[in-house]
C-alpha positions in Angstrom: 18.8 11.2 -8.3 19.6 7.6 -8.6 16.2 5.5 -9.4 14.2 3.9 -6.9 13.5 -0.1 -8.1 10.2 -1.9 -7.3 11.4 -5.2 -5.9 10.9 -8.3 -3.5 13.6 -8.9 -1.0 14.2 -12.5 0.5 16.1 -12.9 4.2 16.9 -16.5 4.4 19.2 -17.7 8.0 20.1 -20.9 9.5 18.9 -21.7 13.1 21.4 -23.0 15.7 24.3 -22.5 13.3 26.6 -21.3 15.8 26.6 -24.3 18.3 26.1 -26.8 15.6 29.4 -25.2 13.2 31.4 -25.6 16.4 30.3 -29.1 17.7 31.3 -30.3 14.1 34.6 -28.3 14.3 35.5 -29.5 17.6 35.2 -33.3 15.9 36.9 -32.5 13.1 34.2 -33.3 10.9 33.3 -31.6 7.7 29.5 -32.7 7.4 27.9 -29.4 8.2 30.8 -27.4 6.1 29.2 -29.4 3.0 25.5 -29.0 4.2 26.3 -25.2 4.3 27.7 -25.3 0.6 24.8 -27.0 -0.8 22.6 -24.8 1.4 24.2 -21.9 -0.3 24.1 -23.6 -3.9 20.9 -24.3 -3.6 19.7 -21.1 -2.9 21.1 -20.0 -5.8 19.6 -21.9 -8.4 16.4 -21.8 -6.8 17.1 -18.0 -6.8 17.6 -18.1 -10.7 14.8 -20.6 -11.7 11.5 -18.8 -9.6 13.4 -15.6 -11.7 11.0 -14.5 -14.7 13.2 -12.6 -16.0 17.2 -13.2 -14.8 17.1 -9.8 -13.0 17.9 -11.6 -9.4 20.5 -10.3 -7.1 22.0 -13.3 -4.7 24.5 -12.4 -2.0 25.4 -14.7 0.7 26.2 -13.9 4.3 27.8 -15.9 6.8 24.4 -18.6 7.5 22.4 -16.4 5.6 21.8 -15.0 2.1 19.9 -12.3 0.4 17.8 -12.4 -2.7 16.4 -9.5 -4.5 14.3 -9.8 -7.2 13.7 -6.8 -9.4 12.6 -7.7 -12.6 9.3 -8.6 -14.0 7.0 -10.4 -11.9 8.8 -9.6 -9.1 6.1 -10.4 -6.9 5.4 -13.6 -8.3 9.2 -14.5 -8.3 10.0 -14.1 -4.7 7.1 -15.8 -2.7 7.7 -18.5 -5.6 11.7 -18.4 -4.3 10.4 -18.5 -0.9 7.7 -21.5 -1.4 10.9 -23.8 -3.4 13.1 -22.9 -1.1 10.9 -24.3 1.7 10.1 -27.5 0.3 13.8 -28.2 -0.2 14.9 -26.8 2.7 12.3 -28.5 5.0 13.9 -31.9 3.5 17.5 -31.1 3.7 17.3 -30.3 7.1 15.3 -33.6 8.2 17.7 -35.7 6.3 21.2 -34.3 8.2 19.0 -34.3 11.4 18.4 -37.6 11.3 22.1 -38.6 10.3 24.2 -36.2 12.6 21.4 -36.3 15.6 21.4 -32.4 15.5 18.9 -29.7 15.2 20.0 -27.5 12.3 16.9 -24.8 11.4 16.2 -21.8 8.9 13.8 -19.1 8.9 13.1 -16.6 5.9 11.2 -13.3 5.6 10.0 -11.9 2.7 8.6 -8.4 1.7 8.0 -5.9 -1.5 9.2 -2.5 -1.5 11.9 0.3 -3.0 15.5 -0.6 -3.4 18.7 1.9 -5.0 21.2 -0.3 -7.2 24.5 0.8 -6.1 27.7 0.0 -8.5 30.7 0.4 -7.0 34.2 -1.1 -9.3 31.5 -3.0 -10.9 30.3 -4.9 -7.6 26.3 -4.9 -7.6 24.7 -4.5 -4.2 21.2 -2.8 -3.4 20.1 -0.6 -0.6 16.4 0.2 0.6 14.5 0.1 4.2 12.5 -3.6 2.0 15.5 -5.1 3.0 15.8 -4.3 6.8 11.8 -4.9 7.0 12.5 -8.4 5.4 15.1 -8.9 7.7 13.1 -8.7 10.9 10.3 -10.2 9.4 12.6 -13.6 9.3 13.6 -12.8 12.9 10.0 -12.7 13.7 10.0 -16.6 12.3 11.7 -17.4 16.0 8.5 -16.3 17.3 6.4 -18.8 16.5 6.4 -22.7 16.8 7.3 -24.8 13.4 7.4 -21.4 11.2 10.3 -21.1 8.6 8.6 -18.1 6.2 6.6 -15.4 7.1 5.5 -12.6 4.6 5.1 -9.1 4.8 1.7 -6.7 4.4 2.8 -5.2 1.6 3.9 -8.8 -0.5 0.5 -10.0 0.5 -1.8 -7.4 -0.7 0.4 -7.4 -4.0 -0.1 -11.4 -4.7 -4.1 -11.1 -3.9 -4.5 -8.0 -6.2 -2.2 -10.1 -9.2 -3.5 -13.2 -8.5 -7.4 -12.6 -7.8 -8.0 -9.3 -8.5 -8.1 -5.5 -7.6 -11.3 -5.8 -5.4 -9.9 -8.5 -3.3 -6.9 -6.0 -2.4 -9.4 -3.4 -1.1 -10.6 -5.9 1.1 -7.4 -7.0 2.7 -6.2 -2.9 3.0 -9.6 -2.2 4.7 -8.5 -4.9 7.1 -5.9 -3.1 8.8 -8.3 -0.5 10.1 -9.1 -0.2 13.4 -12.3 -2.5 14.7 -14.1 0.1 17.3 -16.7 1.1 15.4 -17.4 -1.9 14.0 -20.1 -4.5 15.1 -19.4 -7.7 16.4 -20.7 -9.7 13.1 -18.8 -7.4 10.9 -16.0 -8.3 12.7 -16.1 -12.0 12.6 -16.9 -11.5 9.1 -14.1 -9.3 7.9 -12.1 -12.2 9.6 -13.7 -15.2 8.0 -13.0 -13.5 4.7 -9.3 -13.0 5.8 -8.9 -15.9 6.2 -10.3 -17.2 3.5 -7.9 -15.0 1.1 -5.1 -16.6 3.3 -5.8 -20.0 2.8 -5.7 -19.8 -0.9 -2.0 -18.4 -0.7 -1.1 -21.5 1.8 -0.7 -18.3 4.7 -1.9 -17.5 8.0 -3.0 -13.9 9.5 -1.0 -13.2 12.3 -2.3 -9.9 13.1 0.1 -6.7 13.4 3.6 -7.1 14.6 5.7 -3.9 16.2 9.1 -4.9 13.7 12.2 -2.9 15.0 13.1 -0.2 13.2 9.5 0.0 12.0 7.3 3.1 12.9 4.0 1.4 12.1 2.8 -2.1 13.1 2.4 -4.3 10.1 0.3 -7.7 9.7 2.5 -10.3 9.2 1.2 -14.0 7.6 2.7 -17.2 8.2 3.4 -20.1 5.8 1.1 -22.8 7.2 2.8 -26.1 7.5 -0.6 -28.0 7.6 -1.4 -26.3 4.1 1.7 -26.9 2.3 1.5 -30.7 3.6 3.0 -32.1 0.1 1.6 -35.8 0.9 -1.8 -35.1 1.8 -2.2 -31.7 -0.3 -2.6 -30.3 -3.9 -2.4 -27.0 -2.5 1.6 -26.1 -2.9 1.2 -27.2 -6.5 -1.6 -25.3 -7.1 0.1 -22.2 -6.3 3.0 -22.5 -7.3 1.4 -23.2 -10.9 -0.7 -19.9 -10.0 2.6 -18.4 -9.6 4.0 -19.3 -12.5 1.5 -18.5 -14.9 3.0 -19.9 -17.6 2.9 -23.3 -18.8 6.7 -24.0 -19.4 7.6 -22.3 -16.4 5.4 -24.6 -14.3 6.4 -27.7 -16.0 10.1 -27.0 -15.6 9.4 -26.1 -12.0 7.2 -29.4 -11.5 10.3 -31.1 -11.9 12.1 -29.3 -9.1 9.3 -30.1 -6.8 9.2 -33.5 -7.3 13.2 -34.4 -6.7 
């Protein structure tokens, strides 16, 4: 029986790339064909830099990619992949905006589950229900005003329990039960202290979503734009140096996020 990986899968797709690929193509202009290539490139070495270990799987398809990370740290690697990604994305977008008067997007969804390796004539491709769940997770991004990344339960209650500890998972898994026979304080409470996990990640609860394809609903949280403000917050650097945990990683990383 072929061996089931522990991994982190990242859905990344551009908004509006239909109408915008052919208004270009009806002007005969090439500007969002080399957007798309850098797009593309940059995901790439993004994908290989938040990487602990070099065991990242990248795959492109059509306005989208996929990145698997299934290597040390996995965790670690792919909301680090997601939060880079963001910052440069959020930029690159704005700037060809503002030059081509257009309204190119992106939306990403990450989660942590069980994928199969599959080699076939030496091509490398991975299958496991992570990567469908990821997948609507970034459809879910449409849902919601000014939201490019949104995280799965299951990533979540991974980073709290590396990053702050085992008790602070067993809060956020209680936090999924139901609230009827709770009191009215306990449940403001419970919320408050939700929250307050949240916050440190940069990510907002969004309670639980019905995903297609998904038997159960799952919580979903939401990478807050008002948390990740680069100008007016150390909080993005804070993480992602939390992230990293490693001094040379950081530093190398620091130099990514200030380009």
């Amino acid at each position: 029986m072929k061996e089931r990986i522990n991994a982190t899968v990242a859905i990344v797709d551009i908004r509006n790339f239909t109408p915008v690929f052919e208004n270009f193509e009806k002007q005969k202009d090439d500007s969002f064909i080399k957007y798309m290539e850098e797009y593309y490139l940059t995901g790439h070495r993004l994908a290989n830099l938040a990487a602990f270990d070099k065991k990242v799987f990248f795959k492109t398809s059509g306005d989208g990619y996929i990145v698997i990370f299934y290597g040390k740290n996995h965790e670690r690697a792919g909301y680090l992949f997601g939060l880079l990604l963001y910052k440069t994305l959020i930029q690159k977008c704005k700037d060809f905006n503002n030059t081509h008067k257009t309204k190119v997007l992106f939306g990403m969804g990450i989660e942590t589950g069980k994928v199969i390796q599959v080699l076939s004539d030496g091509l490398e491709n991975f299958l496991g229900s992570v990567i469908n769940v990821a997948a609507r997770i970034e459809n879910s991004t449409k849902l919601f005003d000014n939201t490019h990344l949104i995280i799965g339960h299951e990533l979540y209650i991974k980073l709290i329990e590396i990053l702050y500890g085992k008790a602070q998972k067993e809060k956020v898994v209680n936090r999924s039960d139901s609230y009827e026979d709770i009191d009215y304080k306990r449940v403001i409470q419970l919320h408050n202290e939700l929250n307050n996990l949240s916050q440190k990640l940069m990510l907002f609860y969004l309670f639980k979503h019905h995903l297609k394809g998904v038997e159960e609903p799952t919580p979903l949280y939401r990478l807050s734009p008002c948390l990740t403000d680069f100008d007016l917050s150390k909080n993005f650097s804070n993480v992602i140096e939390l992230l990293c945990n490693n001094s040379d990683k950081f530093k190398k990383i620091q130099k990514e996020i200030q380009n």
